[in-house]
N, C-alpha and C positions, 0 to 999 in steps of 0.2 A: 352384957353392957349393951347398952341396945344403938344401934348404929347410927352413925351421924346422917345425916338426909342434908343433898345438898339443898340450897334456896332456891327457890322456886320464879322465875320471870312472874313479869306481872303480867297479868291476861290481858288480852289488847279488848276490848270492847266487842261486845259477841259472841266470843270466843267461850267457850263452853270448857272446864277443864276436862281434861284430858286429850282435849285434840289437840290437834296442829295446828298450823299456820292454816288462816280463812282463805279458801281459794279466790284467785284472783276473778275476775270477769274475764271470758275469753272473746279479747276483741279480734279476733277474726270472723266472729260470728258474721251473718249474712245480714246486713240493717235492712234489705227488703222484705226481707220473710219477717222480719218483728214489726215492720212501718208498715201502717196501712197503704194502700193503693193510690197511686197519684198519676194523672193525666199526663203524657206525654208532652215536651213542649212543643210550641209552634213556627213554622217561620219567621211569624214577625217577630216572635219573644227571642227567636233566635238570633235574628237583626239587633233587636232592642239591645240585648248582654253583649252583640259583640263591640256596639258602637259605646257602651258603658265600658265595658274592660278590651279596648282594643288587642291583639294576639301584636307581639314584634314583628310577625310579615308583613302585617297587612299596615302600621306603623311606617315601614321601610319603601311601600308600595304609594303610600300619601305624597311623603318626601318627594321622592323620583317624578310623582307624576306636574307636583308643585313646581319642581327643579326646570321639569319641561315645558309649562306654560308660563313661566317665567322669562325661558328663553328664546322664546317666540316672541312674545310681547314685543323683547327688546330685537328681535332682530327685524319685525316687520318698522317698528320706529326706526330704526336703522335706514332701513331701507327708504323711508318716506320722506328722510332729511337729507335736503342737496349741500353736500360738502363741495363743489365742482370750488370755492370760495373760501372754503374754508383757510387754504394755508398762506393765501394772498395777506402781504402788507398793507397798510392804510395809505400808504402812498399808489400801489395797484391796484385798489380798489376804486380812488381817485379816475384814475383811468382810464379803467374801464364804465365808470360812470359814463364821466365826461364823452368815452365814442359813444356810449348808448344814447347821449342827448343828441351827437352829434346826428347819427343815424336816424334818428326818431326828429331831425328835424328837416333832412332831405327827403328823408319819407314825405314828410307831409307836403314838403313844393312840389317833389315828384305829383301828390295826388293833388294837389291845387291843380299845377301844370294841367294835368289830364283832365282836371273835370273841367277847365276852360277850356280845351281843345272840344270836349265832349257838349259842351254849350253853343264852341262855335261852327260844329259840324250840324248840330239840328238846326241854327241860324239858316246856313247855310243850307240845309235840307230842303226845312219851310221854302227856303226863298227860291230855292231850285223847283220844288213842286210849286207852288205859285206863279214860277214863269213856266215851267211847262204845261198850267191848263190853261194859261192869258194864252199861250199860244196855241193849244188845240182849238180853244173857242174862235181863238183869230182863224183859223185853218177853215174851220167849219164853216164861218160866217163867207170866205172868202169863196170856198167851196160851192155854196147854194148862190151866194154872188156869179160865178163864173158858171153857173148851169154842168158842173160835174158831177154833182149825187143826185140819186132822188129823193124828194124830198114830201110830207103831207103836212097836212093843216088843215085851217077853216080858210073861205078866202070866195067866190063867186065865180061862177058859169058864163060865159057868153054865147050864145047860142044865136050866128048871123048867117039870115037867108035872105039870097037874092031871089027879090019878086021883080020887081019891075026896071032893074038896073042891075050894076056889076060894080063892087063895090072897088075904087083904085087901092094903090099904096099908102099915097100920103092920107086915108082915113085911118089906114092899120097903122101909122107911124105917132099919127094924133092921140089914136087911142090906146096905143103905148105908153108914147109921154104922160098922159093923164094918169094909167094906173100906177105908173111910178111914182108920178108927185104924191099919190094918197098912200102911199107906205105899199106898194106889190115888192112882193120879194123873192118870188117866183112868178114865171110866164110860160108855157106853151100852148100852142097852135096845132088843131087838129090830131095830137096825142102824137107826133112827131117829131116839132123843131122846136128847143127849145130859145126861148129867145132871152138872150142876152144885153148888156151894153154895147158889142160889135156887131149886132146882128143887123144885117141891115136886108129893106123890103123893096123890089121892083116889082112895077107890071106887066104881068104874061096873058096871051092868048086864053081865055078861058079859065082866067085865075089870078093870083100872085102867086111870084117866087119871093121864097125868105130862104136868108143863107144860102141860097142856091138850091130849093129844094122847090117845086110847083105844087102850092096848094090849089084846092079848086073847094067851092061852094058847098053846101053849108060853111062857115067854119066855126069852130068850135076852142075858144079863147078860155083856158083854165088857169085862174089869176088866185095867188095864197096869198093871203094879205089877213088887213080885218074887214071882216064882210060888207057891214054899214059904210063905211069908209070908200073903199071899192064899190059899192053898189049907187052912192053917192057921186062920186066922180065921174062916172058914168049917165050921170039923169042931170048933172046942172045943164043950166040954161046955155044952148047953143051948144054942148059940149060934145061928147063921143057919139053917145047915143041918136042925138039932133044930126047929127052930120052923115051917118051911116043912113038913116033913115030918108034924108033928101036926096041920098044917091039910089033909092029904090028899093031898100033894104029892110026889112022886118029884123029886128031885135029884141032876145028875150035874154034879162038877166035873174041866175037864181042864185040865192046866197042859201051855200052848206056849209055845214058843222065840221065836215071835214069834207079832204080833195087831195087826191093821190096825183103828183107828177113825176113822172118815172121817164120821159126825155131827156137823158144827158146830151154833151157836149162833148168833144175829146180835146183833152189840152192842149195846147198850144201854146210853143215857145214863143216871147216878141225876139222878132229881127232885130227893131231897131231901136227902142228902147232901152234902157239898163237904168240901175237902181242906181242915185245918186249916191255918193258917199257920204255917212253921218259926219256933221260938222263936229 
């Protein structure tokens, strides 16, 4: 009897009868050794993947550093905003307005105040340097008046010799007052004596005395004035010149540009004089 045969699976596709089961693919195989060869990647592809698929550190590392620029922001605002106001009521803040108008308005009379001061000190400066050069020039003027400095200028020579005579006082006294009326503002005699409004001339033996001092012949009359003026005063009709000359005298006048008199005076107190009192 011939024997039963069990049935038979159906063959799976491939499958050849009489084998087995079709081996599986062994995925442990090596996919480089079956893939062709491929280029290494690079830093920047490596930058490129990681900023496309971030890793959780580097995720956690973003966070943190966000967290702390964040909190700097707010702490340097912080620090830039004056709270000193902040907790004050609207009635304290009142207040403290109102002293700051108050302060911010004595400030300001304060610096009124001072720049008037400050106005009325240069007034007063000006007017102080103003009276003290009216008064240097007064000094000055009074100075070459009283024959106490020496002094140059332009101004005329008199150059008198006795020929045939001997010339008195009252011709030196004449020929004084003359130079004076034409503007002389200095006088000396023979580089000696200077002569003055006190000075006064006698006649001596073989001369004059002026101030008490004996001149003797040539004499030599050095007048600062203005020259023509001077030299004028001198040559009118009948005048200094006319009068020296009929007392036997030769007289030469020469106008310069300039004329040095270096004869002072020594000051002198008045006895008896004194300065009235300003009314």
């Amino acid at each position: 009897m011939p024997e039963s045969q069990e049935p038979q699976e159906p063959l799976e596709p491939g499958e050849r009868p009489g084998e087995g089961s079709p081996v599986a693919p062994d995925d442990t195989a090596d996919p480089a050794a079956s893939a062709p060869d491929q280029p290494a990647p690079t830093g920047r592809d490596r930058l490129l993947q990681a900023l496309r698929r971030p890793a959780r550190s580097q995720l956690i590392v973003a966070v943190l550093l966000a967290a702390m620029g964040f909190a700097a922001v707010t702490q340097v605002r912080s620090n830039e905003d004056d709270t000193t106001y902040a907790g004050y009521r609207e009635q304290d803040l009142i207040d403290v307005l109102s002293g700051l108008a108050g302060t911010s308005q004595r400030a300001r009379a304060e610096l009124n105040r001072l720049e008037a001061a400050r106005r009325q000190l240069e007034s007063d400066t000006s007017a102080q340097q103003a009276a003290l050069e009216q008064a240097r020039k007064e000094s000055d003027t009074l100075n070459v008046l009283a024959g106490l400095v020496p002094v140059t200028g332009p101004g005329i020579r008199v150059t008198i010799t006795e020929v045939t005579g001997s010339v008195n006082a009252d011709a030196f006294v004449d020929m004084v007052q003359e130079l004076r009326n034409a503007g002389a503002e200095a006088l000396q005699i023979n580089g000696t004596v200077r002569v003055v409004a006190q000075s006064s001339f006698t006649d001596v033996t073989g001369g004059i005395r002026v101030d008490g001092q004996t001149l003797n012949a040539p004499y030599v009359v050095d007048v600062i004035g203005d020259p023509s003026a001077l030299s004028g005063a001198m040559s009118i009709l009948e005048g200094p010149r006319v009068d020296l000359q009929n007392q036997g005298a030769q007289v030469q006048i020469d106008e310069l540009t300039s004329l040095d008199i270096e004869a002072v005076r020594e000051p002198t107190q008045p006895e008896y004089a004194q300065p009235a009192d300003a009314q």
